[in-house]
C-alpha positions, 0 to 999 in steps of 0.5 A: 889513681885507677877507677876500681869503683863497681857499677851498683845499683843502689848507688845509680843517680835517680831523676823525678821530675826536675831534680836528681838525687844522687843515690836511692838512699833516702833518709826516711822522716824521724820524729825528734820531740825537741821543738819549742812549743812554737813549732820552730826548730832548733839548734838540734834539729840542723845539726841533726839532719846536716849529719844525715846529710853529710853521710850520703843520702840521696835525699834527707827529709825532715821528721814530719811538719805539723801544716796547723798547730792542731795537727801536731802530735805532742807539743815538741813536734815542728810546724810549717803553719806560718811564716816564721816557722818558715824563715827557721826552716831555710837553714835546715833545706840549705844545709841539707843541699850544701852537702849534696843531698836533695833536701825534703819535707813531710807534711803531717796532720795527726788528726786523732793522734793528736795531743799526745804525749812525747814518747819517752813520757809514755805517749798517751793522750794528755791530761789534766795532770800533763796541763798542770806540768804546762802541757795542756791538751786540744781538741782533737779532729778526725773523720769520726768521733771514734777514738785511736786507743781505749781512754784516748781522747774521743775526737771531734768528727770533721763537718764538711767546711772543716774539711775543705780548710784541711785540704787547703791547709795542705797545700798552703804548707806545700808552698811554704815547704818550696818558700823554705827552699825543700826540693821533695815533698813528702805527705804523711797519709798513714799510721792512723794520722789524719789522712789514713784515718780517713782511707780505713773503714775502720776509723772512717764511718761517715755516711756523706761524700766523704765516707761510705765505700772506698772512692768516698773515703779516698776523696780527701787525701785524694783532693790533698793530692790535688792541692797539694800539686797545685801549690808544690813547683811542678818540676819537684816530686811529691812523695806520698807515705800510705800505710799499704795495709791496716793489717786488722780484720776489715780494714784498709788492704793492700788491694785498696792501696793499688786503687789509691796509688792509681789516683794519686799518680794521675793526680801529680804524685810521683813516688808511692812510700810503701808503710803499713799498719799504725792505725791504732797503735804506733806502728812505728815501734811494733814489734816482731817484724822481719827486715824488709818486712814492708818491701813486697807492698813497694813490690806490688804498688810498682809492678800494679801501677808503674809508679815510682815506690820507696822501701822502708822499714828494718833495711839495714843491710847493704847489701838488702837495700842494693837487691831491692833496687837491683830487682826492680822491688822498689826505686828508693830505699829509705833508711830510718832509724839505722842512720840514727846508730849510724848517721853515715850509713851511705858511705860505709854502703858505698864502701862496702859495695865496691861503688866507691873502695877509696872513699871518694864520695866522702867528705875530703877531710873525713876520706883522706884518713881513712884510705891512708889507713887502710893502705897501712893496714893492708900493708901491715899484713 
């Protein structure tokens, strides 16, 4: 068979530290709200993300994994706090790796944003009416006792000691993530979760060493990095997810965030995932956005700082996501909830992009088929 596969760049093999991914299509983390109350997984979220897997990506990440039952957001959310939840996790990493993709974890403490609802119940704060339903409220934790939306829960601000656990318990579920057998990892520092909440002025108000001016409100998620890097094996890449601007009147910039990206990059972090915003709403569902809408602060962040950055939020397009990383815009795109319309997003790219017009980078029994008809269709015309 003649090779009519075109060079694209979307599609050229990407190396971070010790491991490759194949692509630079990412599948971005997507909360599932279908966890026992264990924090374990279930059936549900192996075949959910072994399809991801199967359609091609790069690297598959899981939605975000609670690193203390605390920290979760609602009661159906994953943890990676003790062991078992690790044993439960090793068929996801493997299954993921089986199908030829890099298989990666975020890590997560949702601080103020915890103890909420699951979205499609309304995602509020929980209450009395949710505990008599068997889903009680905690105690929720942030750098400041200012709450994330009006009637939220008023968190309890984080003493000194407390968050020195924090930082520890991080990297204790970084090295859980590499026991699982995940090869990137991914560190959840924005949508107003606990680590962004720390970063903005608007929700950090302390006036110790961990408040106060921007090297003050950088400390902690800077020493996360930190513990984190010591726990994660050095030949795989840390990924760290920031909201690159609070988009709110004297909060975090994206000026901040170039400073921010500096520091974490002599601390051993490899990849910069440039989000935004989610500092009081769920920034995740804001509406009105443009496609690409979050791409120019990827932009920014490599050219101000010359580390690797991911793309995400509304790509779509295949052809959008190839000019992001044929123009330098970004290293990785992320693909999120495109992939849950369509889980083999990659391959139809692959295809449409001429990298691959005979679908040999699909699973042999799936590709066979689909080249003999097109043939007949070409054919018939």
């Amino acid at each position: 068979m003649t090779d009519t596969r075109k060079d694209v760049p979307l599609f050229t093999p990407i190396k971070s530290r010790g491991v490759t991914a194949k692509n630079r299509i990412v599948i971005s983390p997507m909360q599932q709200y279908s966890a026992g109350n264990d924090g374990k997984p279930t059936s549900w979220h192996l075949s959910h993300l072994e399809k991801l897997a199967i359609g091609g990506a790069g690297i598959v990440f899981t939605e975000a994994l609670a690193i203390e039952e605390q920290g979760r957001a609602t009661h159906a959310d994953l943890g990676i706090w003790n062991d078992a939840q690790v044993e439960a996790l090793k068929p996801i990493a493997e299954a993921i790796s089986r199908h030829g993709a890099l298989a990666g974890a975020q890590l997560i403490h949702a601080g103020r944003k915890a103890s909420v609802q699951v979205p499609w119940d309304g995602y509020q704060s929980l209450n009395a009416e949710n505990a008599a339903r068997g889903l009680a409220p905690w105690p929720t934790v942030a750098p400041s006792a200012i709450p994330a939306n009006p009637g939220w829960q008023v968190p309890k601000a984080l003493t000194i000691d407390e968050i020195r656990r924090l930082r520890d318990a991080y990297g204790i579920a970084a090295r859980r993530a590499a026991q699982a057998g995940f090869q990137a990892l991914n560190v959840h520092g924005a949508h107003g979760y606990l680590i962004h909440s720390f970063l903005s002025p608007l929700a950090n108000h302390r006036t110790d060493e961990y408040g106060g001016d921007i090297q003050g409100r950088m400390r902690f998620p800077l020493e996360v990095a930190e513990a984190v890097r010591a726990e994660w094996p050095s030949n795989l890449p840390i990924f760290y997810r920031l909201s690159c601007i609070d988009d709110l009147d004297g909060g975090w910039t994206l000026d901040d965030t170039v400073v921010l990206s500096r520091e974490l990059g002599a601390r051993g972090i490899d990849v910069i995932d440039c989000s935004s915003r989610g500092l009081a709403e769920r920034g995740t569902l804001s509406p009105g956005r443009e496609p690409g809408f979050q791409v120019p602060f990827a932009e920014r962040v490599r050219k101000d700082t010359g580390l690797s950055t991911m793309a995400v939020g509304l790509i779509t397009k295949a052809d959008f996501a190839n000019d992001i990383v044929a123009s330098d815009r970004a290293d990785y795109v992320a693909i999120g909830r495109e992939s849950l319309i369509n889980p083999h997003w990659p391959l139809h790219a692959a295809v449409e992009l001429g990298f691959d017009p005979d679908y040999q980078t699909w699973p042999q029994p799936y590709g066979w088929w689909l080249l003999r008809r097109d043939r007949a269709a070409a054919r018939g015309r």
